[in-house]
N, CA, C and O of each residue as an XYZ file, in Angstrom:
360
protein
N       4.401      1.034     13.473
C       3.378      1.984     13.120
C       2.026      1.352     13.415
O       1.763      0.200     13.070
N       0.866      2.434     14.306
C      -0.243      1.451     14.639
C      -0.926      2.814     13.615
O      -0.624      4.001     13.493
N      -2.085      1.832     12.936
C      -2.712      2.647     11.656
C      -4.360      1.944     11.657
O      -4.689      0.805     11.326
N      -4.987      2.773     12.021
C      -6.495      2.543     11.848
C      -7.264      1.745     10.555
O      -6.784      2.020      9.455
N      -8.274      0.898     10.561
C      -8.954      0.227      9.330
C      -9.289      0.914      7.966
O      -9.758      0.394      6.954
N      -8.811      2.648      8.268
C      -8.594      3.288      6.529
C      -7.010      3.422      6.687
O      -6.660      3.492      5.509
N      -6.109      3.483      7.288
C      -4.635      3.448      7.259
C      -4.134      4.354      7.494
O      -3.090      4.720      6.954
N      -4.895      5.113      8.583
C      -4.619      6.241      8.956
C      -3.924      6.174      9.992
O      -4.381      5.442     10.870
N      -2.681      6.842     10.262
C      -1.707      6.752     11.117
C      -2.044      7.142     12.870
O      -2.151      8.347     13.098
N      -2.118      6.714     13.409
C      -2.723      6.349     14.938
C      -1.113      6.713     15.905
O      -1.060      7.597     16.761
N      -0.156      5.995     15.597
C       0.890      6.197     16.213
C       2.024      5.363     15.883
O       1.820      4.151     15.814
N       3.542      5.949     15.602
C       4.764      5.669     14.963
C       5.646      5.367     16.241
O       5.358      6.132     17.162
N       6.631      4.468     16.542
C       7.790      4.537     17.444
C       8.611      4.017     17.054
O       8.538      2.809     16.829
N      10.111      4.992     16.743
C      11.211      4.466     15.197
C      12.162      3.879     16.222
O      12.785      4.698     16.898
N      12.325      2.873     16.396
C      13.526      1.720     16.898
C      14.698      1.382     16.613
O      15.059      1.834     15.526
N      15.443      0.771     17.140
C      17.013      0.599     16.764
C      16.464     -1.095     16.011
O      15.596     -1.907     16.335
N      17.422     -1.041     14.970
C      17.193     -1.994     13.574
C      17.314     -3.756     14.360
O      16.854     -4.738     13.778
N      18.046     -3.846     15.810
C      18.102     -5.164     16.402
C      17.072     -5.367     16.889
O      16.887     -6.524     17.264
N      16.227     -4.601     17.050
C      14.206     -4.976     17.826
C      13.157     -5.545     16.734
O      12.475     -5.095     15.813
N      13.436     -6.892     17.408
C      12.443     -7.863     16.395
C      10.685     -6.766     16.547
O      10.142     -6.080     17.414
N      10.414     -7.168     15.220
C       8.801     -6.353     15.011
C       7.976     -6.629     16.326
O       7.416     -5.768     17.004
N       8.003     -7.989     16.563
C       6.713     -8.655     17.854
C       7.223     -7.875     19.121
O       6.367     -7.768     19.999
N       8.726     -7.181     19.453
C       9.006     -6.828     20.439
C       8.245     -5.481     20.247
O       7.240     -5.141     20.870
N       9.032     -4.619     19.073
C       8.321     -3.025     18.961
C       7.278     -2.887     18.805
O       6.829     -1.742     18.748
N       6.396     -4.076     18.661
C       5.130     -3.717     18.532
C       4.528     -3.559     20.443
O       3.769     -2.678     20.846
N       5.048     -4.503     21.169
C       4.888     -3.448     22.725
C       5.567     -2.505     22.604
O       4.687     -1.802     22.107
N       6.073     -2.122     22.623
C       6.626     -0.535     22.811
C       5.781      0.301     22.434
O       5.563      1.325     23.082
N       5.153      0.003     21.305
C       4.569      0.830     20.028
C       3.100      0.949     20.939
O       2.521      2.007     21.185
N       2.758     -0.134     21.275
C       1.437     -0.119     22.194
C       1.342      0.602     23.749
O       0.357      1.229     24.139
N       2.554      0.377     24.523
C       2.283      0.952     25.090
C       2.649      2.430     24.972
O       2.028      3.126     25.774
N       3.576      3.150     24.105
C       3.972      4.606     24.250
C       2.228      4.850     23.704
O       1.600      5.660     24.387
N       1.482      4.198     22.551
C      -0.140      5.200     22.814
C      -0.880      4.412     22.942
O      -1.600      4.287     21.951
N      -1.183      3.458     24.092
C      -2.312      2.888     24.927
C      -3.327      3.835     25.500
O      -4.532      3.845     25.250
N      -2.368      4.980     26.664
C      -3.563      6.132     27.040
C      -4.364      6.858     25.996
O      -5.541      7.218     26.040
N      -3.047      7.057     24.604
C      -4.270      8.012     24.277
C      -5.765      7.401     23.218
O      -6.684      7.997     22.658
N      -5.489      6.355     23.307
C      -6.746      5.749     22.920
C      -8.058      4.721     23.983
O      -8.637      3.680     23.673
N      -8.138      5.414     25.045
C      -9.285      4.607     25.952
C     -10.141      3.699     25.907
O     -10.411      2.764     26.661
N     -10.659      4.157     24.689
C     -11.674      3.408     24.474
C     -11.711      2.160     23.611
O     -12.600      1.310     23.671
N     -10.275      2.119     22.505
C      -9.541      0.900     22.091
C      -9.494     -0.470     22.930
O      -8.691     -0.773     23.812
N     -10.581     -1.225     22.414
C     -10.397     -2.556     22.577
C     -10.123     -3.662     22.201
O     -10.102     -4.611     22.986
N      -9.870     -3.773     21.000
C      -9.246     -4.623     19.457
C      -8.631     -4.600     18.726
O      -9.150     -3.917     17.843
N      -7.364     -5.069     18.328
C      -6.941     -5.015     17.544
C      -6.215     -6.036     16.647
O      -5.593     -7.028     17.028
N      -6.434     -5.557     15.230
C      -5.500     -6.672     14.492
C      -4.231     -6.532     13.673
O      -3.705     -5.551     13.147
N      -3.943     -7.655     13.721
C      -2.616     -7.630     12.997
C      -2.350     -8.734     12.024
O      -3.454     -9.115     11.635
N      -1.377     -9.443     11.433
C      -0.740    -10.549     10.544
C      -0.322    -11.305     11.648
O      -0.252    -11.102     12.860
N       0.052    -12.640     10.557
C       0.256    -13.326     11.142
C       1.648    -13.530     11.184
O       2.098    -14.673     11.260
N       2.533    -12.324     11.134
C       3.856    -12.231     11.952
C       3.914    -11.869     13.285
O       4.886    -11.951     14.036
N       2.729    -11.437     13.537
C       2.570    -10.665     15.286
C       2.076    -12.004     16.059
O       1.839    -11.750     17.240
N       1.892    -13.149     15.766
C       1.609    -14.820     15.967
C       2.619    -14.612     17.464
O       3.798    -14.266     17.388
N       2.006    -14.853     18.612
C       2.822    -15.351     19.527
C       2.614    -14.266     20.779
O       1.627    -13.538     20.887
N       3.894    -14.309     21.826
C       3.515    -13.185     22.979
C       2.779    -11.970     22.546
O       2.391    -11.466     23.600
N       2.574    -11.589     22.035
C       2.232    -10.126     22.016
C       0.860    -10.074     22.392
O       0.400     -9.165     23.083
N      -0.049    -11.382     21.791
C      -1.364    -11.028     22.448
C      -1.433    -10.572     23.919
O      -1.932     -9.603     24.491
N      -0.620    -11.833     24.367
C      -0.801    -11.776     25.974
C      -0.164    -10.668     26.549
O      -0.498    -10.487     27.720
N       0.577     -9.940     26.136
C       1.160     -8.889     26.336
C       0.502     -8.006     26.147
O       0.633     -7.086     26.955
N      -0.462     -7.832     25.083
C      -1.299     -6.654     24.774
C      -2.194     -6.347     25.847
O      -2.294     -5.269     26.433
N      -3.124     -7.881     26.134
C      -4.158     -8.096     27.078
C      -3.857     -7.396     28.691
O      -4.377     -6.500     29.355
N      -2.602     -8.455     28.895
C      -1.984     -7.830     30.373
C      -1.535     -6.140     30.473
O      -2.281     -5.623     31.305
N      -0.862     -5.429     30.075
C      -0.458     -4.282     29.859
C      -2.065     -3.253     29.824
O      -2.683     -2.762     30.769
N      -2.382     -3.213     28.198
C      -3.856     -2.472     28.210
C      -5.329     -3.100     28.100
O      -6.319     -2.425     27.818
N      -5.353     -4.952     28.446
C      -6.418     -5.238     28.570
C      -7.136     -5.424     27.314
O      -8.351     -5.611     27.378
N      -6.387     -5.390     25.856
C      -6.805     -4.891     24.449
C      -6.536     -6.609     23.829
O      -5.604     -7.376     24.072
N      -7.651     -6.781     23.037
C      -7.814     -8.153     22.235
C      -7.075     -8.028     21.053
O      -7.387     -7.208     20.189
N      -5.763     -9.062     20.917
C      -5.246     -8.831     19.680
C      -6.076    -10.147     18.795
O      -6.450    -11.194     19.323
N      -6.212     -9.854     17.612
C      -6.777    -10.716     16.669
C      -5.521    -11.086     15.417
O      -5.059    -10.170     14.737
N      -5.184    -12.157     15.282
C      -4.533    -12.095     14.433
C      -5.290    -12.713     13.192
O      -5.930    -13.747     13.385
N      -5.253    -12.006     11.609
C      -6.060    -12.097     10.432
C      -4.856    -12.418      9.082
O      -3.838    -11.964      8.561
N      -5.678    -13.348      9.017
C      -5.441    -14.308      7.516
C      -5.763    -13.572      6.467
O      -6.634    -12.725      6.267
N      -4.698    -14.153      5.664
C      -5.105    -13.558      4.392
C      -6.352    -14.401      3.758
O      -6.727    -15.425      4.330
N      -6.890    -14.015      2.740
C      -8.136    -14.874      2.496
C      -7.612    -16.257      1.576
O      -7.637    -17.452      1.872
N      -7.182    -15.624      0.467
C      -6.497    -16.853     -0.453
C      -4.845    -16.479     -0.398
O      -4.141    -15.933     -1.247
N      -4.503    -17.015      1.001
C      -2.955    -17.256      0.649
C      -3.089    -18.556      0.858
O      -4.050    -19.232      1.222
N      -1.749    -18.874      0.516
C      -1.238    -20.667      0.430
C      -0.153    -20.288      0.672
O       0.088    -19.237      1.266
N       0.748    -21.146      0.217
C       2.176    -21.483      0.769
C       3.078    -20.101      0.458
O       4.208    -19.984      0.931
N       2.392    -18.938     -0.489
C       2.817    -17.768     -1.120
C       1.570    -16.857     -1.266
O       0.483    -17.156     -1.759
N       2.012    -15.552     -0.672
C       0.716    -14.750     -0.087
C       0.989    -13.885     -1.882
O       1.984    -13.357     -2.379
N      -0.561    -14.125     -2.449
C      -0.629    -13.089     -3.738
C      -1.809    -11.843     -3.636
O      -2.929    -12.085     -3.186
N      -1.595    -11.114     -3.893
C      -1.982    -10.014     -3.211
C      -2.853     -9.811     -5.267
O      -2.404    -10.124     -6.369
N      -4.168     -9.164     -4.828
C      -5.072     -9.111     -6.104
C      -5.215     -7.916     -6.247
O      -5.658     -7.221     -5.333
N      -4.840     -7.387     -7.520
C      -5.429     -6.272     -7.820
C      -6.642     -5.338     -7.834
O      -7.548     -5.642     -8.610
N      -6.754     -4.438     -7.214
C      -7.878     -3.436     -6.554
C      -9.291     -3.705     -7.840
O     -10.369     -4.083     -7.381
N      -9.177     -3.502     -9.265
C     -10.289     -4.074    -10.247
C     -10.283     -5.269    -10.793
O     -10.783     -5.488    -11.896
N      -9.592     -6.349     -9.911
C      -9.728     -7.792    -10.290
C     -10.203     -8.668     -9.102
O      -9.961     -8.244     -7.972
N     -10.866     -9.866     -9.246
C     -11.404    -11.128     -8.308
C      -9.242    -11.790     -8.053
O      -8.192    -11.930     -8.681
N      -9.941    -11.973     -6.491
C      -8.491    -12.276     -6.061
C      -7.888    -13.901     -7.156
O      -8.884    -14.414     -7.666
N      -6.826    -14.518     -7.456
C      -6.432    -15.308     -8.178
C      -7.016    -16.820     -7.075
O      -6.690    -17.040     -5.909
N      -7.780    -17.496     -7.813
C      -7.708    -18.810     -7.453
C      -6.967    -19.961     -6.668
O      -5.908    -20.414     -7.104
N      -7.450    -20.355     -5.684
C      -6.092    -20.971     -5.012
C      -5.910    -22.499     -5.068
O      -6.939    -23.143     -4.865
N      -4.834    -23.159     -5.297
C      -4.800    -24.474     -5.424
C      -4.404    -24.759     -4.226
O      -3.508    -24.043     -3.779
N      -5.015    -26.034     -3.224
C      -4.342    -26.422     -1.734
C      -3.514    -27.529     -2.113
O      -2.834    -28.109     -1.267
């Protein structure tokens, strides 16, 4: 699923359950590369880590960024929407 910076659904392509994510995520890019032209960036986690940039680049020429969580460590904790994220020990 490719989903815009409010999480708005951009474009879905439902796969057979043996297609690692980093693979469907080309697929996913190129079935709607045309219909976004003017798309030049994009990000993802750091499970998409590896070919896919270069794959993105070569195919539609599009910058993948891959983004960190802010305070993860060895266990990603995710902060509640009316709280300061939890403190991190390195």
């Amino acid at each position: 699923m490719l989903v815009d910076t409010l999480g708005l659904v951009m474009g879905v392509v439902v796969q057979p359950v043996d297609i690692q994510d980093r693979s469907g995520a080309v697929l996913l890019f190129h079935s709607v590369g045309n219909l976004f032209p003017r798309m030049k960036h994009v990000w993802a986690d750091a499970g998409y880590t590896g070919k896919l940039g270069k794959a993105l680049k070569d195919a539609l020429g599009w910058h993948l960024e891959i983004v960190k969580h802010p305070w993860s460590g060895h266990l990603t904790t995710w902060a509640p929407v009316d709280r300061p994220p939890p403190s991190c020990s390195a």
